[in-house]
MISEDREN-374158 format. One record per residue (C-alpha): residue number from 1; residue in three letters; x, y, z. Coordinates in nm, 4 decimals. Layout:
N
{rec NUM ALA {X Y Z}}
...
This chain:
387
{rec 1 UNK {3.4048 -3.7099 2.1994}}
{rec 2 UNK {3.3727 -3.7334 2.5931}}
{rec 3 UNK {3.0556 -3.6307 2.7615}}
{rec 4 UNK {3.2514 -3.3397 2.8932}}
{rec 5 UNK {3.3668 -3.1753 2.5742}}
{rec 6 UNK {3.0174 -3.2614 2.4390}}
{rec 7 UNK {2.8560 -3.0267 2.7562}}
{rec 8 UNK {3.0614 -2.7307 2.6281}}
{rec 9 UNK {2.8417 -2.7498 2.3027}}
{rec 10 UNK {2.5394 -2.5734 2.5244}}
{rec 11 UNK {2.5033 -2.2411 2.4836}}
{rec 12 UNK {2.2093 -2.1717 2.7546}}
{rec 13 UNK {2.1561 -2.5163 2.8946}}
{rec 14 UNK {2.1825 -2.6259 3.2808}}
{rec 15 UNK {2.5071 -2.6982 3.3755}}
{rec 16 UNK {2.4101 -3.0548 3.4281}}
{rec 17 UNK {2.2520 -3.1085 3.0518}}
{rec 18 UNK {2.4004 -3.3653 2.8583}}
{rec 19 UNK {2.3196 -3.3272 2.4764}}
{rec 20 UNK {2.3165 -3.5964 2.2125}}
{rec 21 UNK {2.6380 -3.7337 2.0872}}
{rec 22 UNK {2.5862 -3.7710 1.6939}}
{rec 23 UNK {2.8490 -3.9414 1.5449}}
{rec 24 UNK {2.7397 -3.9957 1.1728}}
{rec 25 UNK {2.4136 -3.9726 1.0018}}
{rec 26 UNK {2.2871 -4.1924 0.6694}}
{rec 27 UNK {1.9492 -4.2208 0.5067}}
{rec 28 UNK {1.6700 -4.1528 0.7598}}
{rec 29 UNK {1.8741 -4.2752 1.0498}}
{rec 30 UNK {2.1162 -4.1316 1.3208}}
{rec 31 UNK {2.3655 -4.3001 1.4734}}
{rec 32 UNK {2.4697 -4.2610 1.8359}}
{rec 33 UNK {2.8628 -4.2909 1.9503}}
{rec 34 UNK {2.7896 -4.5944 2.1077}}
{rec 35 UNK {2.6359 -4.7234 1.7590}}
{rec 36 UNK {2.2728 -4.6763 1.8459}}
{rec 37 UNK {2.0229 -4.6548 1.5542}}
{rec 38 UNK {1.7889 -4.3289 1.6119}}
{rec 39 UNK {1.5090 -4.2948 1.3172}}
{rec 40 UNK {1.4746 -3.9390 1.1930}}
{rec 41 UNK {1.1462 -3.9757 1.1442}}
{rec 42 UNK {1.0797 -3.5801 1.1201}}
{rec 43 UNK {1.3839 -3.4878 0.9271}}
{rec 44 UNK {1.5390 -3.3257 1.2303}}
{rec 45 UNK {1.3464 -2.9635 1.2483}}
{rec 46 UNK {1.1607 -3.0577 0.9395}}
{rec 47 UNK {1.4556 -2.9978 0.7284}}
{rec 48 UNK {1.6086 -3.3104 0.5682}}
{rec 49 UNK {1.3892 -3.4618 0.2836}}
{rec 50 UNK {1.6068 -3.6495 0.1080}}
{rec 51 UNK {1.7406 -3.8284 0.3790}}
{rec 52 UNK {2.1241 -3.7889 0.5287}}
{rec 53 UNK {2.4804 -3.8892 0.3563}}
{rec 54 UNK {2.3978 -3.7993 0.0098}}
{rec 55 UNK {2.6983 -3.8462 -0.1718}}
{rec 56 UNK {2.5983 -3.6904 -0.5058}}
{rec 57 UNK {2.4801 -3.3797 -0.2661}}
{rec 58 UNK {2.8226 -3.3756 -0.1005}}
{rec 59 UNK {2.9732 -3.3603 -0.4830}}
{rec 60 UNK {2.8010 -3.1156 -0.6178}}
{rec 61 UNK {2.8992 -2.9166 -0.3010}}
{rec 62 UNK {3.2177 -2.9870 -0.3179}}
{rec 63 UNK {3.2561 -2.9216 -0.7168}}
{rec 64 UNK {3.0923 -2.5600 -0.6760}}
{rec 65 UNK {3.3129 -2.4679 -0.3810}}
{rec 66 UNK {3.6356 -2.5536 -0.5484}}
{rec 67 UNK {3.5590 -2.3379 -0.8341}}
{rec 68 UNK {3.3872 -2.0392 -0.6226}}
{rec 69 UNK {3.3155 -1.9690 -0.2805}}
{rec 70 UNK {3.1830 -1.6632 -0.2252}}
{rec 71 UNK {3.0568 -1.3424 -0.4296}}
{rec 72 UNK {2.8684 -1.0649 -0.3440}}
{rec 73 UNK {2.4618 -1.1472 -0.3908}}
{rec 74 UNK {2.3897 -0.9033 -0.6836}}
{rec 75 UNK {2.6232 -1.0660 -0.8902}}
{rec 76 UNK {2.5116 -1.3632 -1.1130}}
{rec 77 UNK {2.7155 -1.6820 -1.1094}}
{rec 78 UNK {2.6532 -1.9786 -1.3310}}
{rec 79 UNK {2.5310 -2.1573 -1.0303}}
{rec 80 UNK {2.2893 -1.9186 -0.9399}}
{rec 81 UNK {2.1125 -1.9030 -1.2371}}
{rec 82 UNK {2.0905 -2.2461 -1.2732}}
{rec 83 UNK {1.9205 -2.2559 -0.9844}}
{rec 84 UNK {1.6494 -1.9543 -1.0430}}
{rec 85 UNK {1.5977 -2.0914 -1.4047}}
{rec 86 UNK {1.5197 -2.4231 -1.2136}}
{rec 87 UNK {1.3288 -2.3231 -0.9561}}
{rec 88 UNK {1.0437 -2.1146 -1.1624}}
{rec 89 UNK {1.0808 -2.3642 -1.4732}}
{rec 90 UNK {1.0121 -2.6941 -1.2514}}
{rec 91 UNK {0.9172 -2.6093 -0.9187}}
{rec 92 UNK {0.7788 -2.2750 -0.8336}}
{rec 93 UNK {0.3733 -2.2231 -0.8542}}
{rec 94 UNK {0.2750 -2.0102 -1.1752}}
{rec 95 UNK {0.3249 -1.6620 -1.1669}}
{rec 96 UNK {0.6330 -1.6563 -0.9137}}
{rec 97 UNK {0.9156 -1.6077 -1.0907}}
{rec 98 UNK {1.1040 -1.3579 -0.8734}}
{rec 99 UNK {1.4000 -1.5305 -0.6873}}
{rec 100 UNK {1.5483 -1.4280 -0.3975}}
{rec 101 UNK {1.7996 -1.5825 -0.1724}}
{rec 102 UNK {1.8956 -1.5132 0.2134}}
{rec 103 UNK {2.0785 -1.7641 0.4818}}
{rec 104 UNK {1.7561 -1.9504 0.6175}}
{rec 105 UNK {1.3712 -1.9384 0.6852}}
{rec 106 UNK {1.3908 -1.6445 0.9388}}
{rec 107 UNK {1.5770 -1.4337 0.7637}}
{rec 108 UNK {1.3727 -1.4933 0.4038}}
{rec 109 UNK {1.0449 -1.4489 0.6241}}
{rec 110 UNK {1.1885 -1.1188 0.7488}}
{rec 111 UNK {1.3169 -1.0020 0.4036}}
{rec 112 UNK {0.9557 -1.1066 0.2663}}
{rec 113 UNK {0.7765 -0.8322 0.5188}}
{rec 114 UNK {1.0229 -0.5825 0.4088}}
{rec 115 UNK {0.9736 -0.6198 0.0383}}
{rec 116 UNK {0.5353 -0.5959 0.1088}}
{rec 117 UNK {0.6338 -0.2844 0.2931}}
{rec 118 UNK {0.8619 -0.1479 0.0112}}
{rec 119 UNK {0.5711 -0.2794 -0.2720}}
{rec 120 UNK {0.3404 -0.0415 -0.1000}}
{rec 121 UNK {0.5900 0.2285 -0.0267}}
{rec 122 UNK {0.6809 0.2214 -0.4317}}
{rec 123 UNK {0.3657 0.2377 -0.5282}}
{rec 124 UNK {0.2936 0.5426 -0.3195}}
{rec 125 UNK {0.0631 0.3718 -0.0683}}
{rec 126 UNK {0.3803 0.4470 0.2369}}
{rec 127 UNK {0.0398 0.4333 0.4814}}
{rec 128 UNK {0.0330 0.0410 0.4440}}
{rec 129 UNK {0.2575 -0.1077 0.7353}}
{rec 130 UNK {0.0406 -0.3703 0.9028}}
{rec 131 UNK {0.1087 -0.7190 0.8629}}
{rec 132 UNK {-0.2427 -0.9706 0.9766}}
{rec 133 UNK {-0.1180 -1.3055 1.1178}}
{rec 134 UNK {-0.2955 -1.5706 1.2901}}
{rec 135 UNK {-0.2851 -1.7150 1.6376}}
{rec 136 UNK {-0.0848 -2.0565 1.6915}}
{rec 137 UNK {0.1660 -1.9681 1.3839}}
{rec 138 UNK {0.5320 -1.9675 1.3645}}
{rec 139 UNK {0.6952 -1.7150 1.1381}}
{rec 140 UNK {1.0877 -1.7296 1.2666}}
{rec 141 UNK {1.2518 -1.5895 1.5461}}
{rec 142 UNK {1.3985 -1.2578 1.4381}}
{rec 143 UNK {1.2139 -0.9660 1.6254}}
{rec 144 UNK {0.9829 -0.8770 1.3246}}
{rec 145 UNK {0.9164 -1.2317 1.2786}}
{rec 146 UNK {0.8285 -1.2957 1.6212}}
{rec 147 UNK {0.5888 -0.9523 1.6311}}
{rec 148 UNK {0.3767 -1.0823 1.3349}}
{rec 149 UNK {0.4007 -1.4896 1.4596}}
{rec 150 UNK {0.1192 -1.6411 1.7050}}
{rec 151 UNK {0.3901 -1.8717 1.9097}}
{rec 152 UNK {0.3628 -1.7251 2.2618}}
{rec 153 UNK {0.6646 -1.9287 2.3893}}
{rec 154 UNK {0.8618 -1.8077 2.2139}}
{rec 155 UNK {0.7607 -1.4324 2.2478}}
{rec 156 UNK {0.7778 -1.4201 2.6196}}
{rec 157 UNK {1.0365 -1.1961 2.7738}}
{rec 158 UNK {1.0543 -1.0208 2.4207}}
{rec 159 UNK {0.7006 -0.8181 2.4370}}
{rec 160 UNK {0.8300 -0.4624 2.4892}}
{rec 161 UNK {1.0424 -0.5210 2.1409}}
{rec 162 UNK {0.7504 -0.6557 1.9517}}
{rec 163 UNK {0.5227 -0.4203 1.7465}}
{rec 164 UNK {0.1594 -0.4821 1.8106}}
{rec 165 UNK {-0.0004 -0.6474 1.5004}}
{rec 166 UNK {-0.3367 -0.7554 1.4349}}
{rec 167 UNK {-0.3759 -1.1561 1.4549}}
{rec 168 UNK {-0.7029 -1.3710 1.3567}}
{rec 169 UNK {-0.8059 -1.7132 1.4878}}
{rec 170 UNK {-0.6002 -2.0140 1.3488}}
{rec 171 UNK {-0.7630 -2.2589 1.0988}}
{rec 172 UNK {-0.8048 -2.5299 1.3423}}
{rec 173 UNK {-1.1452 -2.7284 1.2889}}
{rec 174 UNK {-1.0518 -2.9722 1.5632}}
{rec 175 UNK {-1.0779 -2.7275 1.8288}}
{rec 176 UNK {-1.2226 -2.4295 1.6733}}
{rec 177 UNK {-1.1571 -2.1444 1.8157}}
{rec 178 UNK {-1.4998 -1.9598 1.6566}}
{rec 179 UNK {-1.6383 -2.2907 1.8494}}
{rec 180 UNK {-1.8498 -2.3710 1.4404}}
{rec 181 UNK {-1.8138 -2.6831 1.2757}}
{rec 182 UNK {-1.6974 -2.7503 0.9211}}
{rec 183 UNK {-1.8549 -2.7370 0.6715}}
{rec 184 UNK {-2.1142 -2.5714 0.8091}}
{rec 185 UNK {-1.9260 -2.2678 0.8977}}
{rec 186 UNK {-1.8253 -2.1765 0.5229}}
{rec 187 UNK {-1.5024 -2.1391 0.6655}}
{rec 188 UNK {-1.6063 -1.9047 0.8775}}
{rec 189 UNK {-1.1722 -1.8325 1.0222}}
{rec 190 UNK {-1.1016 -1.7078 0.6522}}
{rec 191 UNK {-1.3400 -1.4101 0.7315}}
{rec 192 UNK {-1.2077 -1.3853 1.0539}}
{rec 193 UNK {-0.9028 -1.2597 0.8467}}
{rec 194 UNK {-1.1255 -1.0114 0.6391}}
{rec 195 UNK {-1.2607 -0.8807 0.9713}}
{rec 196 UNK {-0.9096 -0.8032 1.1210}}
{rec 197 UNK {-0.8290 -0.6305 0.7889}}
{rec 198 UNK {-1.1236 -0.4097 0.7861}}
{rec 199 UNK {-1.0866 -0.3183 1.2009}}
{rec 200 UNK {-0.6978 -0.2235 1.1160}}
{rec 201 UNK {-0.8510 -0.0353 0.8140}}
{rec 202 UNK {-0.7966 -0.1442 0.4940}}
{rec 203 UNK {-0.5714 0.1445 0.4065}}
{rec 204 UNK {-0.2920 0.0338 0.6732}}
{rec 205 UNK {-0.2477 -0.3204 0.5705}}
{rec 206 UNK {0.0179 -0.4673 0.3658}}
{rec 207 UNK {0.0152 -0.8064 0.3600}}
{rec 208 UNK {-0.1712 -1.1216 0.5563}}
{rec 209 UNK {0.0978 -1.3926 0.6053}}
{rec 210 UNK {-0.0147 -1.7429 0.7075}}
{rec 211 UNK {0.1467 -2.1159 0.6761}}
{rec 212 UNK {-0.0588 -2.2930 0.4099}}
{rec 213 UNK {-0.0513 -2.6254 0.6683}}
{rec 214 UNK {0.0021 -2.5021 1.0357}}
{rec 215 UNK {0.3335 -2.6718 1.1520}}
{rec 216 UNK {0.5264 -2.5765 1.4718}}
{rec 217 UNK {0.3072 -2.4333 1.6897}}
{rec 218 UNK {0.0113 -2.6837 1.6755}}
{rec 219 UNK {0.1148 -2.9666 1.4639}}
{rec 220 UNK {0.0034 -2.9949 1.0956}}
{rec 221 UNK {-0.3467 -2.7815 1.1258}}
{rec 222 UNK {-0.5065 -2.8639 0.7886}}
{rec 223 UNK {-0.6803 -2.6177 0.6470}}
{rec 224 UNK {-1.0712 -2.6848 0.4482}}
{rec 225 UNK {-1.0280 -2.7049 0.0682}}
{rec 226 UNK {-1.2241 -2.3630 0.0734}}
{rec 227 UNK {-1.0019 -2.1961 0.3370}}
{rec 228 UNK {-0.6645 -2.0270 0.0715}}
{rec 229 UNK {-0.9534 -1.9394 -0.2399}}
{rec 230 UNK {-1.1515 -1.7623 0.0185}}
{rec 231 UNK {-0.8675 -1.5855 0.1774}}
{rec 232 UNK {-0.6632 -1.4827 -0.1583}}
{rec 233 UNK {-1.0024 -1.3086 -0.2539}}
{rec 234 UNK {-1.0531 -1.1396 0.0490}}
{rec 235 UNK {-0.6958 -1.0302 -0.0087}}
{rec 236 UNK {-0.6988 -0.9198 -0.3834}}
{rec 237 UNK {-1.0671 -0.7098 -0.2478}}
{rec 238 UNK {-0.8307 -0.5072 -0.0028}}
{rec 239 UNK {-0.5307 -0.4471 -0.2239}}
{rec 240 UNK {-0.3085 -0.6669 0.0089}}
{rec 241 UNK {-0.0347 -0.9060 -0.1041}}
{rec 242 UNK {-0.1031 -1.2587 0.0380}}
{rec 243 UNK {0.2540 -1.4052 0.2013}}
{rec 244 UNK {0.2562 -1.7818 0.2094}}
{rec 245 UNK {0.5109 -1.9031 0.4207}}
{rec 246 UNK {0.6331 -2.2462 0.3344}}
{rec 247 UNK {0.9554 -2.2816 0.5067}}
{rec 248 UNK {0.8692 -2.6285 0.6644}}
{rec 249 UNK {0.5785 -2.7133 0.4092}}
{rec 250 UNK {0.7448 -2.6413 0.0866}}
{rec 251 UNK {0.9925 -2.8979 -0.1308}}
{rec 252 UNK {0.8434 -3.1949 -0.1264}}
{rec 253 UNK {0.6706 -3.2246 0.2458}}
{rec 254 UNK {0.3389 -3.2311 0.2487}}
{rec 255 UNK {0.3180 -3.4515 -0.1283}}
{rec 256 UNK {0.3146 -3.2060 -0.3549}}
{rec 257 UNK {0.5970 -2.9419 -0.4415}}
{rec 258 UNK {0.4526 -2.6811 -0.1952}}
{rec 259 UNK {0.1861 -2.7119 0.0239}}
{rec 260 UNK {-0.0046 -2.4615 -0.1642}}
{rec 261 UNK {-0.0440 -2.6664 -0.4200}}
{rec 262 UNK {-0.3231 -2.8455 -0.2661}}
{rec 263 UNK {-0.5322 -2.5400 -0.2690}}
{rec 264 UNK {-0.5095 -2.4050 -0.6155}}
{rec 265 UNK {-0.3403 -2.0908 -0.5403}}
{rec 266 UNK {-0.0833 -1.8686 -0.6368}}
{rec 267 UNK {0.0277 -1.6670 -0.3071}}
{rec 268 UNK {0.1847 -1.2671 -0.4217}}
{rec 269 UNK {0.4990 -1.3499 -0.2012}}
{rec 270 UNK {0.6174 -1.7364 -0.1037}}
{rec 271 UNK {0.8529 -1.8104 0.1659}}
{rec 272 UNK {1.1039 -2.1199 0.1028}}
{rec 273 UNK {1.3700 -2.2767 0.3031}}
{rec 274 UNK {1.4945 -2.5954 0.4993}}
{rec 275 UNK {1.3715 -2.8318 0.2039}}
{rec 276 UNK {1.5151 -2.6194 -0.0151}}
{rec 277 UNK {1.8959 -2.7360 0.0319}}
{rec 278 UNK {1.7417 -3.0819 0.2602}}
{rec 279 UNK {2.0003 -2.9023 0.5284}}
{rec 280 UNK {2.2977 -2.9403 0.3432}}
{rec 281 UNK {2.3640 -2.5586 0.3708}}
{rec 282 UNK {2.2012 -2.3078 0.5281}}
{rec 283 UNK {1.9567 -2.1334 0.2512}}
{rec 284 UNK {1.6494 -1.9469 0.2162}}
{rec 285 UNK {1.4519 -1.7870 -0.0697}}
{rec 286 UNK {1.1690 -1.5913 -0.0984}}
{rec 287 UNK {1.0304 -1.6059 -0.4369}}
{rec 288 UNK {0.7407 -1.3227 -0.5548}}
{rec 289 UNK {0.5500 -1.2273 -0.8710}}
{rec 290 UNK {0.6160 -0.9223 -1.1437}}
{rec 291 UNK {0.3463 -0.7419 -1.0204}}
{rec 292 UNK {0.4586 -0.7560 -0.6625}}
{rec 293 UNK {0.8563 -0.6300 -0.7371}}
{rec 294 UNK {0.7676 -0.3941 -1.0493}}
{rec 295 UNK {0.6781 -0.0837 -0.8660}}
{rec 296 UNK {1.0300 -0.1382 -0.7394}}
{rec 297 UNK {1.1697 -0.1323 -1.0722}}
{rec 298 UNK {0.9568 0.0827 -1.3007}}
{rec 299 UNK {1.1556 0.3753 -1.2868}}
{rec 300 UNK {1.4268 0.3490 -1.0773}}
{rec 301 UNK {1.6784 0.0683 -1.0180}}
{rec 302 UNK {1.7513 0.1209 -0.6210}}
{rec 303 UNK {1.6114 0.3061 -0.3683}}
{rec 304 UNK {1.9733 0.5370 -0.4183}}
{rec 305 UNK {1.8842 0.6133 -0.7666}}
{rec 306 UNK {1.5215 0.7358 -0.6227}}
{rec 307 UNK {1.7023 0.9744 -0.3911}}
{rec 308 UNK {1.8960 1.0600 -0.6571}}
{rec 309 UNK {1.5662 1.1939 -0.8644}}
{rec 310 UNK {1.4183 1.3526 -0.5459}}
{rec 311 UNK {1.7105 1.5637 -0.5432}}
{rec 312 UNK {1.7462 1.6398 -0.9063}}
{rec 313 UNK {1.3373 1.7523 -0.8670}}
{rec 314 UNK {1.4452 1.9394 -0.6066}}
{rec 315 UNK {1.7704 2.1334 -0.7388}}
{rec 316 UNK {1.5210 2.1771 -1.0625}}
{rec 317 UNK {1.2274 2.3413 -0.9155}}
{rec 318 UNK {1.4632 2.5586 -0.6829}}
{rec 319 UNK {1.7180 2.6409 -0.9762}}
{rec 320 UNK {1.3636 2.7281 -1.2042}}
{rec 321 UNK {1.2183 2.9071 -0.9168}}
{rec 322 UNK {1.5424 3.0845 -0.7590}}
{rec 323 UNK {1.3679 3.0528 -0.4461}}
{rec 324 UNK {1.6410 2.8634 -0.1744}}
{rec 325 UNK {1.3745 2.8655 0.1107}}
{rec 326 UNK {1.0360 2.6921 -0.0778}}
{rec 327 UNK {1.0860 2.6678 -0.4316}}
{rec 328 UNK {0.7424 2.7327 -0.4707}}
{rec 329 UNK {0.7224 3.0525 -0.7250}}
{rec 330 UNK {0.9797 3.2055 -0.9714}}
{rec 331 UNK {1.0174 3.5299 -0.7804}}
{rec 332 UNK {1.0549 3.5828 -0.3608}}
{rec 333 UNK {0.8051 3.9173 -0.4273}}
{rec 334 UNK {0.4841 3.6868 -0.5950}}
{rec 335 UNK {0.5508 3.4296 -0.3399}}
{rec 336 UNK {0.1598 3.3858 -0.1948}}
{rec 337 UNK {0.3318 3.2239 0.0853}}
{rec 338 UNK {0.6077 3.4223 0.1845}}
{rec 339 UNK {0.7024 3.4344 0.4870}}
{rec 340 UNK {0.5175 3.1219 0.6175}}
{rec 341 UNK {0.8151 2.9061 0.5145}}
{rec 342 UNK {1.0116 3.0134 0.7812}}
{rec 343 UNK {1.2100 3.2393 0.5549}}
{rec 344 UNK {1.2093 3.5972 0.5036}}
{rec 345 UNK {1.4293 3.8657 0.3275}}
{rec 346 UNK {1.6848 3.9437 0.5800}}
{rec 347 UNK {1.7060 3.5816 0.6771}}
{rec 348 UNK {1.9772 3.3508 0.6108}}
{rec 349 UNK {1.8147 3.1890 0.3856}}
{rec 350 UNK {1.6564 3.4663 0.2019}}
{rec 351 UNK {1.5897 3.3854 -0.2248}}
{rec 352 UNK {1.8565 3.4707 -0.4989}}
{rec 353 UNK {1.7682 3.7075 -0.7592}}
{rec 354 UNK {1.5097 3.4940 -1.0063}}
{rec 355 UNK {1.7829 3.3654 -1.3565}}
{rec 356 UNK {1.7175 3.6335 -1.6282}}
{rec 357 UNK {1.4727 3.5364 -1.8580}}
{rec 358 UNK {1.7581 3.5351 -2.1364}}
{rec 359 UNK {1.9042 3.2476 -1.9297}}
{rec 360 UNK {1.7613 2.8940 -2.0114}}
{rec 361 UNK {1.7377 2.6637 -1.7560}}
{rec 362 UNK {1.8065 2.3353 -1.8164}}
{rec 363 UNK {1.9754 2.0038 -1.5755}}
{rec 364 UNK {2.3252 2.0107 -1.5776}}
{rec 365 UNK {2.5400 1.7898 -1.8332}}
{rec 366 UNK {2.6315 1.5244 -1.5503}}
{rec 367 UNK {2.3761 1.3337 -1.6070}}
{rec 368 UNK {2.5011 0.9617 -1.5397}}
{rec 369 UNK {2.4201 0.7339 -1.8139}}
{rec 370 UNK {2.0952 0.4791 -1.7408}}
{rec 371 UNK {1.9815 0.7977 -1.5462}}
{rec 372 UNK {1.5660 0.8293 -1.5107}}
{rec 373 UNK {1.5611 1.1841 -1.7129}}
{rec 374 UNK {1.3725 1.0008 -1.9731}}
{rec 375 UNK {1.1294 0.8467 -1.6980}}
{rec 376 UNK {0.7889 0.8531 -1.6668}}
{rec 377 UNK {0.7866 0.8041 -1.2860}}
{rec 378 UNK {0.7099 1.1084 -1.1099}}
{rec 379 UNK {1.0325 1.2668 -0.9561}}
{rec 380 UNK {1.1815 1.2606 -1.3526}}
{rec 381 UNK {0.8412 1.3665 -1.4956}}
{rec 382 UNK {0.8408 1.6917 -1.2320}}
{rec 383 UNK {1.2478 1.7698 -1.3143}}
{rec 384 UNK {1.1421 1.8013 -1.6791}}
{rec 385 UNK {0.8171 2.0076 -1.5871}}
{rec 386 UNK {1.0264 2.3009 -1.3170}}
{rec 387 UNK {1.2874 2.3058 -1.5872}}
């Protein structure tokens, strides 16, 4: 490969920028066209730990591809299970044993805000949108994950798409940005995080996401061994899930199977990645407990199926009521709120005649089978109630 072809590897690079011709890779070491020896000493972007040229890695790979490539993600594959069952039998802190899987550590930080929104939203709390961060973090480099990340770099030019979040001060007792010393200050940054929480209001949160050991924005910021137990109480005091994100700490890197570990805690939602497949394929996973999906899946199996119920409630309570403008009353005449609705008896949308008494009211026979009738969630529990 001549420098030439090598340039038109750039995507946004000077027209004059030569890049680094790789020609092979083994152990901890690159090597160079030319045959130069280049130590990897930080596993590339803090993604290979277990070293380059694996040959029983480049087996298995090649074993599961010649027997399947591709299905869609809900499905379950021998593979894949292998892999969850793994995962929360030997590696996974207590309590997580949720698996999911996306393309990288941007993406599974990204899914991992949407599914603390959509706990909240499930659980009927749809006012809790905020996600707390703290400055000098790195979260990814998708839009949401640059709104709720502290890397300032890498947010220029992209302000006007970010939302505003809250952020605290970073753990970092060598230059302390509350200018206290440790121990003296009780770590004094963890209720920097409780104070951000209670100025957003407590009500609007969803989550706090931080990196267990602070990695590319100011090096490996160390938190106290007080710093996580303070902040997972503060948390569990607000009702609001605690996001560890361990793309470049988790799998092996810090000495211990996730970073966490040091600290004796058990985050709601944890973020995985690089380590996770040592770069030999590009993989994510965000991994959360029962209690964080199960207001997902206590009644209904997809937020389809949900819509599905609001609508049965609502063909229920306006087929019990006869009522196509509210659905409020049985009869358009005892309505306490005619009118008001916007509809009226020479309206388009004026009532039917109430169903004669002698009629019984009941949901139609197309039920689908699995349906929610049975449930004890709300929009089922109301269906049975109008009808």
């Amino acid at each position: 490969m001549d420098a030439e072809r090598a340039r038109r590897y750039g995507f946004a690079t000077r027209a004059d920028a030569q890049p680094l011709r790789i020609a092979r890779a083994e152990g901890a070491w690159l090597y160079t066209e030319e045959g130069q020896a280049i130590l990897d000493a930080s596993g590339g972007a803090i993604v290979s730990n277990v070293g380059h040229g694996r040959r029983e890695v480049a087996e298995a790979y090649a074993r599961e591809l010649e027997r399947l490539s591709y299905v869609l993600p809900p499905f379950a594959t021998e593979s894949r299970v292998r892999l969850v069952e793994r995962l929360v039998s030997r590696w996974l802190p207590p309590g997580l044993v949720r698996v999911g899987f996306t393309s990288g550590g941007s993406e599974s930080v990204d899914t991992a805000l949407r599914v603390a929104r959509l706990h909240h939203v499930a659980a009927d709390r749809p006012g809790r949108w905020k996600v707390i961060a703290r400055d000098l973090s790195y979260h990814g480099t998708t839009l949401a994950t640059l709104a709720v990340g502290g890397h300032q770099k890498r947010r220029k030019g992209f302000e006007p798409w970010l939302a505003e979040l809250p952020k605290a001060p970073a753990c970092y007792c060598f230059r302390c940005p509350l200018g206290k010393t440790w121990p003296s200050c009780a770590s004094a940054c963890a209720d920097e995080v409780e104070a951000a929480i209670l100025a957003a209001d407590p009500d609007t949160v969803a989550a706090v996401i931080a990196e267990p050991i602070g990695g590319s924005t100011a090096g490996a910021l160390v938190p106290p061994d007080d710093y996580w137990p303070k902040l997972a109480e503060i948390c569990r005091r607000h009702g609001v899930l605690l996001i560890a994100d361990e793309v470049m700490t988790g799998f092996g890197r810090t000495g211990k199977k996730f970073a966490i570990d040091h600290f004796g805690v058990t985050p709601d939602i944890l973020i995985g990645g690089k380590g996770l497949t040592g770069g030999y394929a590009p993989m994510g996973a965000v991994f959360a407990t029962e209690a964080v999906v199960a207001p997902r899946t206590a009644c209904c199996r997809s937020w389809s199926a949900r819509r599905w119920c609001r609508a049965r409630l609502r063909w229920a309570r306006s087929w019990a009521s006869g009522c196509r403008a509210c659905s409020r009353t049985r009869t358009w005449a005892t309505c306490a709120a005619a009118g008001s609705c916007g509809a009226s008896s020479s309206s388009p949308t004026r009532p039917r005649a109430s169903p004669s008494p002698r009629r019984p009211v009941s949901p139609p026979r197309w039920w689908p089978p699995g349906s929610p009738r049975e449930c004890s969630s709300t929009p089922a529990a109301s269906i049975r109630r109008a009808t």
